[in-house]
N, C-alpha and C positions, 0 to 999 in steps of 0.2 A: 874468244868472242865475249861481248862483254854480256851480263845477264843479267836480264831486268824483271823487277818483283812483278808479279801481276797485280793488278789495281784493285782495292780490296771494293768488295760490292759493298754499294750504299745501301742502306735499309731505306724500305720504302716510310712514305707516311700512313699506310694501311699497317704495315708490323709495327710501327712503333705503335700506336692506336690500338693494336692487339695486343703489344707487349704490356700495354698501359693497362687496359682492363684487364688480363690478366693478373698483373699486380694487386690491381683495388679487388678483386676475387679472390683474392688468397687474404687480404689485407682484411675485408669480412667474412672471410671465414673464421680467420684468426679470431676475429675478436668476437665472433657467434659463439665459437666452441669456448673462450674465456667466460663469456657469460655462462653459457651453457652448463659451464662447470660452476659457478655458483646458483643457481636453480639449487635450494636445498641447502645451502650454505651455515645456515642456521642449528642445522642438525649436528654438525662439526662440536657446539661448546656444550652437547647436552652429556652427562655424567651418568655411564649406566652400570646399575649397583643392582645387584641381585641380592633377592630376602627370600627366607626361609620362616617358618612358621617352630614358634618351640612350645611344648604340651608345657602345661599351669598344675597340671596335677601329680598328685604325690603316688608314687610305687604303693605305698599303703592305702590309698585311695583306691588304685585300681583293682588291688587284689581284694578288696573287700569286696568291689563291685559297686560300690557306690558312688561310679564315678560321670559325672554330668555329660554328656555327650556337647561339644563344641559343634555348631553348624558350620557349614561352608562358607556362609556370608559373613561371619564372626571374625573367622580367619583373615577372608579378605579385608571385611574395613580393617583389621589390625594393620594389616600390610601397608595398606593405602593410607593409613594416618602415619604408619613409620614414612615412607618416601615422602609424605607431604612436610613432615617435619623435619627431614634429611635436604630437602629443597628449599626451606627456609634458612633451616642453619648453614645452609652451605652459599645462601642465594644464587644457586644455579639451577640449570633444571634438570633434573634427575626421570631419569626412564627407570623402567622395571620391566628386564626384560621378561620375565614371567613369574606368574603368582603362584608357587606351590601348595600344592594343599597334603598336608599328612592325614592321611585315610583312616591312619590308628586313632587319630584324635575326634574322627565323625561319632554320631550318638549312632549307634546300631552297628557300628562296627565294620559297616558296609563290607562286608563279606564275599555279595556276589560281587559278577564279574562286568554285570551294567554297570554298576555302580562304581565300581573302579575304575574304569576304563571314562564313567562322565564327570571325574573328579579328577582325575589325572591331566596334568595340562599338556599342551602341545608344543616342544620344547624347538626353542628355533623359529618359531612362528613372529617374522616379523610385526606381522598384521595385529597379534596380540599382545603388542609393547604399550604401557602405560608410561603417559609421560605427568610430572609432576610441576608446578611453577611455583616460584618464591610470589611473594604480592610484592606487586610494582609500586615501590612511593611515590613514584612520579608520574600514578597514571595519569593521562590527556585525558577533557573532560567536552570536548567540544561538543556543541549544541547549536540549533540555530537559534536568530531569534526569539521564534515563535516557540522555542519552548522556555523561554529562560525565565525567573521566576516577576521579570518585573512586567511583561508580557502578561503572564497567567495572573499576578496581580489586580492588573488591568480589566481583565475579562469577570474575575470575582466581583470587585470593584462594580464594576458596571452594572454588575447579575443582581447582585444587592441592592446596587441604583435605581436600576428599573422594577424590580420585585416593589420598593419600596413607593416608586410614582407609582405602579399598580393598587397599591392599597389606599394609597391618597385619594385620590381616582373615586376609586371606590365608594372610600367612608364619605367624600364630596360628593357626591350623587346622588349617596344616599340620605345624604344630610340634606341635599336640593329638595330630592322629592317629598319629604315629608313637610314641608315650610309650603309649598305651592299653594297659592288660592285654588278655589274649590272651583272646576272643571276649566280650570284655564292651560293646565299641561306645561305651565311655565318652568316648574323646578326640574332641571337639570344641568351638564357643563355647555351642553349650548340652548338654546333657544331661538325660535323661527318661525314664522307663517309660509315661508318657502323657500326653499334650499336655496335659488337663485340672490335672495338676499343677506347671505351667508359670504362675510370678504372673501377673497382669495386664497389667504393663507391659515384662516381659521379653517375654510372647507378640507384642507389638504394634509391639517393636522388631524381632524377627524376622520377623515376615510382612508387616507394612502401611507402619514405617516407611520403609526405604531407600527404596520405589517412592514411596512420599511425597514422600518429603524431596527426590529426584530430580525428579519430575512440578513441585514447586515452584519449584525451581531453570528448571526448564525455562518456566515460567511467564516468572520473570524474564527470562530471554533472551528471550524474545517481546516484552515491551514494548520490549525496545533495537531487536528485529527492525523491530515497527510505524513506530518514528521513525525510521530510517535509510533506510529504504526510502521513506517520504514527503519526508523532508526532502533525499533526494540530488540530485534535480532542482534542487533550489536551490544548494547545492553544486557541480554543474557549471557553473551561470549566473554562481557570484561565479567562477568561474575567469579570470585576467588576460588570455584573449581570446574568455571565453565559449565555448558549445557548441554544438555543433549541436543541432536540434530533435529530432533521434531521442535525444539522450542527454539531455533534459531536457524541452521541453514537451512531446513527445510518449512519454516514458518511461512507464511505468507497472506495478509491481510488486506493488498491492498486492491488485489482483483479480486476479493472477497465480497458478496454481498453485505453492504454496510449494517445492517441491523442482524444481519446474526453475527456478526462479530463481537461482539460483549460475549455469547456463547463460549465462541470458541477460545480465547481469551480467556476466561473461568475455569474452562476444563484445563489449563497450564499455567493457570497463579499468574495472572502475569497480567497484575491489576494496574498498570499504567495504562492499559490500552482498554481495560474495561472503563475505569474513570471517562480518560475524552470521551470513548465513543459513546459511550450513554450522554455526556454532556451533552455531546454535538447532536445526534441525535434527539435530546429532547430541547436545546435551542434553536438550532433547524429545522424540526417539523413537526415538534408537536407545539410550541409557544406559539409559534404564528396561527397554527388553526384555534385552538383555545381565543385567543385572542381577537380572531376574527369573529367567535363568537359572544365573549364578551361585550360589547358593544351594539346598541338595540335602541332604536327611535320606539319614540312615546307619545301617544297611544297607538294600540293597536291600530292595523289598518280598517278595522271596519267602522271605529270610530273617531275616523279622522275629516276632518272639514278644513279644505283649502284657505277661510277667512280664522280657522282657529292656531293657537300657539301649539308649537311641536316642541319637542325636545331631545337630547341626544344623554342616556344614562349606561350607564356604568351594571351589567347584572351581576350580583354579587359573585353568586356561585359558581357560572364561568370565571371570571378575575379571580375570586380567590385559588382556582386550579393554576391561573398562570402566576402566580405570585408564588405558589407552591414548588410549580415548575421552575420556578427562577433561585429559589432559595436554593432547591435540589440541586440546578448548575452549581451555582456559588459554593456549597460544600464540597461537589465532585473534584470543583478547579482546586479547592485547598488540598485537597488529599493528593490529587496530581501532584502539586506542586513537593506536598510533603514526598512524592516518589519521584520525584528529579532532581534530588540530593544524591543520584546515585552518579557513576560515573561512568559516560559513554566509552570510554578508551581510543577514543578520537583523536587524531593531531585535525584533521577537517574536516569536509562532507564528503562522505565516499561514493563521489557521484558515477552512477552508471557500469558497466560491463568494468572500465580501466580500475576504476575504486576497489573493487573485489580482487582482480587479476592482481594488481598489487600486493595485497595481505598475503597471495599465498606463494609466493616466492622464496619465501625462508625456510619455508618447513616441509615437509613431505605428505603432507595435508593431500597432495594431489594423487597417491597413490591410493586413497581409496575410492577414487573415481573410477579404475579401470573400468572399462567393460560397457561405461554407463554414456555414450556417446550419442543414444536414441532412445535411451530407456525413459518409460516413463517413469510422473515424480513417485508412483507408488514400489515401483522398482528402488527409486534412487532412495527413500526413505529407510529401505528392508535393509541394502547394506551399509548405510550409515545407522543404523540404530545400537549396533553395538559399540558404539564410543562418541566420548564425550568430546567436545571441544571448545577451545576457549582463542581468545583475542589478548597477546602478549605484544608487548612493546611493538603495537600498529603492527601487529602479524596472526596470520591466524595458523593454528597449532594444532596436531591432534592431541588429545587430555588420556583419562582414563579409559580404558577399554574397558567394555561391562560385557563379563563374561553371560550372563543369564539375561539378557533384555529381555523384558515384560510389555514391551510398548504394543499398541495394538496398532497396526498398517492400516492405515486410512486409506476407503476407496475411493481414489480422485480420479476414476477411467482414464481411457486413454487418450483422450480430444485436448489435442495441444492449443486449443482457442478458449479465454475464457470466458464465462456462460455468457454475458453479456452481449458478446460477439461472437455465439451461436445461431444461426438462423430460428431456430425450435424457441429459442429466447427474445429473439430480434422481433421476428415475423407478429407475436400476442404483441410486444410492448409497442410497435408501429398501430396496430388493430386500436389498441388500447387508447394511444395519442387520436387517431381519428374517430374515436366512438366519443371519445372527450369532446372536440371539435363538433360532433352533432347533437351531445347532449345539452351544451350551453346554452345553443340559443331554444331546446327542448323546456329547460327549465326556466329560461329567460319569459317565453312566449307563451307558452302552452298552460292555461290555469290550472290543468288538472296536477300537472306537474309541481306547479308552484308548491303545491301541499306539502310535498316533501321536502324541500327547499324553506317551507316552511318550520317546520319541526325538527329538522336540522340543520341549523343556521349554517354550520363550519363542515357542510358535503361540499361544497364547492372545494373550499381552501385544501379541504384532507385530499381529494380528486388530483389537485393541481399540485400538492406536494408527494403525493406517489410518483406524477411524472418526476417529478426535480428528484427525488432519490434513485428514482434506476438511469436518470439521465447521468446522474455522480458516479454511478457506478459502472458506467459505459464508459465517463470522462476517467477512470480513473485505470480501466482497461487499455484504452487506446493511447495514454500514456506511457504505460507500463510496457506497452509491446509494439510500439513504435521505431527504437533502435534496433530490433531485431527485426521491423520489416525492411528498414533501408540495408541493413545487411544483406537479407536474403536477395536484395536487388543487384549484389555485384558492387566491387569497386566503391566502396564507402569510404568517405576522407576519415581522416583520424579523428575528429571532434565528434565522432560519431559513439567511439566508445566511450567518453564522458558526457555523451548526451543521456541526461535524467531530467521526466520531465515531473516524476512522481512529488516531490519536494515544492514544486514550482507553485507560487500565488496564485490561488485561482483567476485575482482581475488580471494577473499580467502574464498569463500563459497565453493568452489568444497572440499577443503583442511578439512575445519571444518566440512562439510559432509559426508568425509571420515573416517573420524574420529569416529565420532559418527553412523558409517555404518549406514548413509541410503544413500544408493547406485543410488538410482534415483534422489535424492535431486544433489549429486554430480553430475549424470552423466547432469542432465540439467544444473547446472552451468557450467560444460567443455562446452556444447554446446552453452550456450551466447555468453563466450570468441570467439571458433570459426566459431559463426555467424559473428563475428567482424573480425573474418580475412579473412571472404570471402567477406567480402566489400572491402576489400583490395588486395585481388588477381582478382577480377573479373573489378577491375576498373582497372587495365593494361591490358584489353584485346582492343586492337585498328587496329588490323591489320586482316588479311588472313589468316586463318590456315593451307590452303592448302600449303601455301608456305612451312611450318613447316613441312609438312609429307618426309619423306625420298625418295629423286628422282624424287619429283615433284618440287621444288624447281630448281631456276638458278643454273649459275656456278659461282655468286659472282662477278670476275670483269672479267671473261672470257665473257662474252658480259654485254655492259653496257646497254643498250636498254631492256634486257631482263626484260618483266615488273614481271615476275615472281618470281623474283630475292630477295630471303629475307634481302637480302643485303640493299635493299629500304627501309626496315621497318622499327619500333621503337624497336622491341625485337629482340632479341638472340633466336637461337633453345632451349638453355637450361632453360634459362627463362619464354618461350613462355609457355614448357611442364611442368615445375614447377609448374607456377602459374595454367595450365588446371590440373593435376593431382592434386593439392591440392585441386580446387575448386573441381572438384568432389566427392574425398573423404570426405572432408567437408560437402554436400549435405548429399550423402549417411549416416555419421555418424547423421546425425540430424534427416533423416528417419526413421532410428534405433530407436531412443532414443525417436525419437516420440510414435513409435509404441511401442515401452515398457512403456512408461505414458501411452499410451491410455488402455492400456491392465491391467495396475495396477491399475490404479489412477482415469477411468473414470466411475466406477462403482457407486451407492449412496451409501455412508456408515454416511451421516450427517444426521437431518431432516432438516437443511436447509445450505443456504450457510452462511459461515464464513468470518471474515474479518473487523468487526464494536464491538466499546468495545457492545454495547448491546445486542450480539449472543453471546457473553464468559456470561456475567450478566445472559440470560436467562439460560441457561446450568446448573448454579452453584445459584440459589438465593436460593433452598430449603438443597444445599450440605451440609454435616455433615462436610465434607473436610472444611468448611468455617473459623470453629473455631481454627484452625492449622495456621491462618491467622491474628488472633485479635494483634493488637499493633506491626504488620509487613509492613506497608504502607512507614520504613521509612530506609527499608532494601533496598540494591541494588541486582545487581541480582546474584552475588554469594554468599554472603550473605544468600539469599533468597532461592538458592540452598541447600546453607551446613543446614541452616534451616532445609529445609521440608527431604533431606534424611537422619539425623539426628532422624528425626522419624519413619523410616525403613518401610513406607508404597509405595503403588503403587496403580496407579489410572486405570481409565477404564471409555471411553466413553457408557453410557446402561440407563439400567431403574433399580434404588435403594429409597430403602425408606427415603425420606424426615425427615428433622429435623421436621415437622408435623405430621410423621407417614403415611402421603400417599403417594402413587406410583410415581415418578417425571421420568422424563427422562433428562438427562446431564450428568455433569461431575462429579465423587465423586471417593472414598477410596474403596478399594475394600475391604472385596467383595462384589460385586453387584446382585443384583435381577436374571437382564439377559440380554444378549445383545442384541447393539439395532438393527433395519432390519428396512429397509425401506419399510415407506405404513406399517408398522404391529403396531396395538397400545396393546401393551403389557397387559394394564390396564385390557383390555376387555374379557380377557381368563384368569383373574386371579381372584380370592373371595380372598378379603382383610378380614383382621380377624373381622374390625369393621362393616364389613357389613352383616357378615354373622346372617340372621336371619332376615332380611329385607324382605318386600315383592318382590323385585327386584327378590331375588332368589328362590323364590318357585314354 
């Protein structure tokens, strides 16, 4: 008989489609665990040379007994200037796997057995490896504009500029008044029987411009303020033996209250950030109030007569404060300038979460994060303090390890919101905006009030610049921790880890955040801009407002005596009500917008606060996301963008399984484990597969 094959079975379209993605799953895994295996790559070309310590002193020396006791720290800088100098000559980078110390060489002889046992090192201790670097000839030096020196130029330039119309001003005014016929009130830079007959653009130079043109000035010093402050931590890392953790990943200024930052900045030498922020600081709020009270209509209002000449003068001794103020800028910005001859170690801006993630890819920088997944910063501070670290060829490094830290642990609690975005802080400074809102038209109307208002020409401006400072310092919070709220939301596209909005121009962050709809992000940036212009409508308020109200006011020059007469004053009805109804509204809108951040934004959705590269490093040290990042240190940040959506993933701040296979909490790929809750340790409600079988759980 004849015998026939059987018909081979067709594969369906469902197992090919199987067979397929099965393939692409091996095909990334392949190439995960290839990356994976360079995570740390870096550590491959470093050279580790072991040193020993040799006594200086002669046998005849010691048997005499006259022989000097050598310290511990003696021995070690000797060590550490040998591998520094082993690392140059060699220009590679040399480790040290530990620092011995000969006990015979201590002064006392250290005898006991503390003493030798706290001298003796721990041999094998990875953790206590010092690593050494050659100086890079070719460090990057990038900067943004706003700090470059033709920039800071510009700002001195102008400081000097305006200092010097300030004195002009001045000596003219008072050069006016003294030449003035005798009770006519005519010498000064303007002259008038009544504001209304004042052109248009003379009225606008005296009342709105200077607080302008200053509030804008002041503007600018804030954007130099923003990158100096962000970018100094990098700055201390390109330093030739690196910094410690407290003066760079664990630094953080920008969720800092702005006016104690000069402070804290002093206490760690690290006078770039003292210079701006005093600058900005006193072109931002203190020049505008000085200024608004420099300036002062003549005569008095008791002896003023609507048919007589007024005048607009110049007071010395306020102007000469703001000319003081401005020289004060103008030196701070040279000094700046002379401290941005140093070099950032930049190839670009390292914008946001991916900018960080990047640098640490090379090195083993991430193992001393263990542990620190929810720790707060004052936790993360304790085990980074013993060792230094530095920023080498666009990567960040661990330096020397310091065996004895002396640093004192700062107590930053445990409240991962910063203060600004504290309710206990929110709740006074809303109080604060609406007690503003009912004292204006207090001081505006009420005569008893005026007195004060009288006697202190610049309570208004100083009032309405308190607002504009802790509003900068809300806008600079809700920046700062804006990409970790869309994280916490689940499912974040990839441009999320290079969203930084810290860096961004204050007029065109509302614009960029519109864009990118997040809606609060804009609406605080509207509100900076028109905290800045309530400094400028509230510092023309100098008069009576009763006068202003309709029928209570004189007849103008139908009696000249009549002291009620708006005709006296410095404003216009229409001006008067402009500038009160805007400041209002202004008020109001900032109330709004406050209570819409408090209601969003001041709930916990971190486990601690954000803001220092060391809070991004703990988030992400055991991330799978990491390896998406290997050989990107040298990307900029669109770049780095087209990059990572290019691999069509989306992130999520939670709790996901570790490149170690254990539970971590940070940033990663989704999808994730589950999200994260504050106060709830996720861990502890979960049987991991490798524990199951433990006595733990029976």
């Amino acid at each position: 008989m004849r015998q026939f094959d059987q018909p081979k079975k067709s594969a369906s379209a469902a197992d090919a489609m199987e067979a397929e993605r099965d393939l692409n799953e091996a095909g990334y895994a392949a190439e995960y665990e290839r990356l994976e295996a360079q995570l740390g790559a870096g550590m491959a070309s470093i050279t580790e040379v072991p040193f020993s310590h040799t006594t200086t002193h002669s046998v005849d020396e010691v048997a005499r007994g006259h022989r000097r006791g050598v310290s511990e720290s003696h021995i070690i800088d000797g060590v550490v200037k040998d591998a520094q100098e082993e690392a140059e000559k060699t220009g590679g980078i040399v480790a040290v796997a530990e620092i011995p110390v000969d006990i015979s060489d201590l002064a006392g002889h250290a005898n006991d057995f503390d003493s030798r046992t706290s001298l003796a090192p721990e041999r094998g201790d990875k953790n206590e490896m010092s690593y050494f670097f050659p100086p890079d000839p070719d460090m990057p030096s990038w900067r943004p504009w706003s700090m470059s020196w033709p920039f800071l130029a510009f700002l001195v330039i102008i400081a000097l500029a305006l200092a010097g119309l300030q004195e002009f001003l001045c000596q003219l005014s008072l050069k006016e008044s003294k030449h003035e016929p005798d009770k006519v009130h005519k010498g000064g830079l303007i002259q008038f029987q009544n504001a209304k007959q004042i052109p248009l653009y003379q009225y606008f130079i005296w009342k709105y411009a200077p607080v302008l043109f200053f509030v804008i000035y002041g503007i600018a010093w804030q954007i130099v303020d923003y990158e100096v402050k962000r970018l100094e931590p990098f700055y201390q890392l390109s330093k030739k033996n690196g910094s410690t953790a407290e003066e760079s990943l664990n630094m953080d200024y920008l969720t800092f209250m702005s006016w104690l930052v000069p402070f804290r900045a002093l206490r760690h030498k690290q006078y770039a950030v003292i210079y701006v922020s005093m600058a900005t600081l006193i072109a931002s709020g203190l020049v505008p109030i000085l200024q608004s009270a420099s300036v002062e209509m003549y005569p008095d209002e008791e002896f003023r007569k609507s048919d007589s000449y007024k005048s607009v003068r110049i007071q010395a001794g306020w102007s000469r404060a703001v000319t003081a103020c401005l020289v004060i800028v103008a030196l701070l910005g040279m000094v700046l300038m002379y401290e941005m001859r140093r070099k950032s170690g930049l190839l670009s801006d390292p914008n946001g979460i991916a900018g960080v993630a990047a640098m640490a890819t090379r090195s083993h920088i991430l193992a001393d994060f263990k542990g620190l997944d929810t720790a707060p910063l004052e936790k993360i501070h304790k085990q980074l303090r013993h060792r230094r670290y530095i920023l080498h060829k666009s990567s960040l490094w661990q330096g020397e390890y310091i065996r004895n830290a002396t640093e004192k642990i700062p107590d930053t609690g445990s409240d991962p919101r910063p203060l600004m975005l504290r309710l206990r802080a929110g709740i006074p400074y809303i109080c604060y905006m609406i007690s503003l809102a009912v004292m204006l038209p207090i001081f505006l109307f009420v005569e008893r009030a005026q007195i004060v208002t009288k006697k202190l020409p610049f309570l208004l401006t100083a009032l309405a610049t308190i607002v504009k400072l802790l509003w900068n310092t809300m806008n600079g919070d809700i920046r700062t921790v804006q990409p970790y709220h869309i994280l916490a939301q689940r499912r974040a596209p990839a441009k999320t880890l290079t969203l930084d909005y810290t860096g961004t121009n204050p007029i065109v962050l509302p614009f960029k955040a519109l864009l990118n709809r997040h809606y609060i992000v804009a609406l605080v940036g509207v509100g900076s801009i028109l905290a800045e212009m309530l400094t400028v409508c509230v510092s023309s308020f100098s008069v009576d407002g009763k006068k202003f109200i309709p029928g209570q006011s004189g007849n103008d020059y139908e009696n000249p005596d009549d002291q009620d007469d708006r005709a006296n004053t410095d404003q216009t009805f229409r001006s008067f009500w402009t500038s009160f109804v805007i400041s209002i509204l202004i008020i109001c809108f900032l109330v709004g917008v406050a209570c819409v951040v408090y209601v969003h934004r001041s709930h916990k959705f971190m486990p601690r606060q954000v803001g220092t590269m060391a809070s991004v490093l703990a988030f992400i040290h055991q991330s799978k996301m990491l390896v998406n990042f290997v050989d990107t240190e040298k990307l900029d940040s669109k770049q780095m963008t087209a990059h990572l959506e290019k691999l069509g993933k989306t992130y999520a701040l939670g709790w996901f399984q570790g490149r170690d296979d254990d539970d971590h909490c940070g940033i990663d790929e989704e999808p994730i484990l589950a999200p994260y809750k504050y106060g709830v340790d996720w861990t502890k409600a979960r049987v991991q597969g490798h524990t199951i079988g433990t006595w733990e759980h029976y």
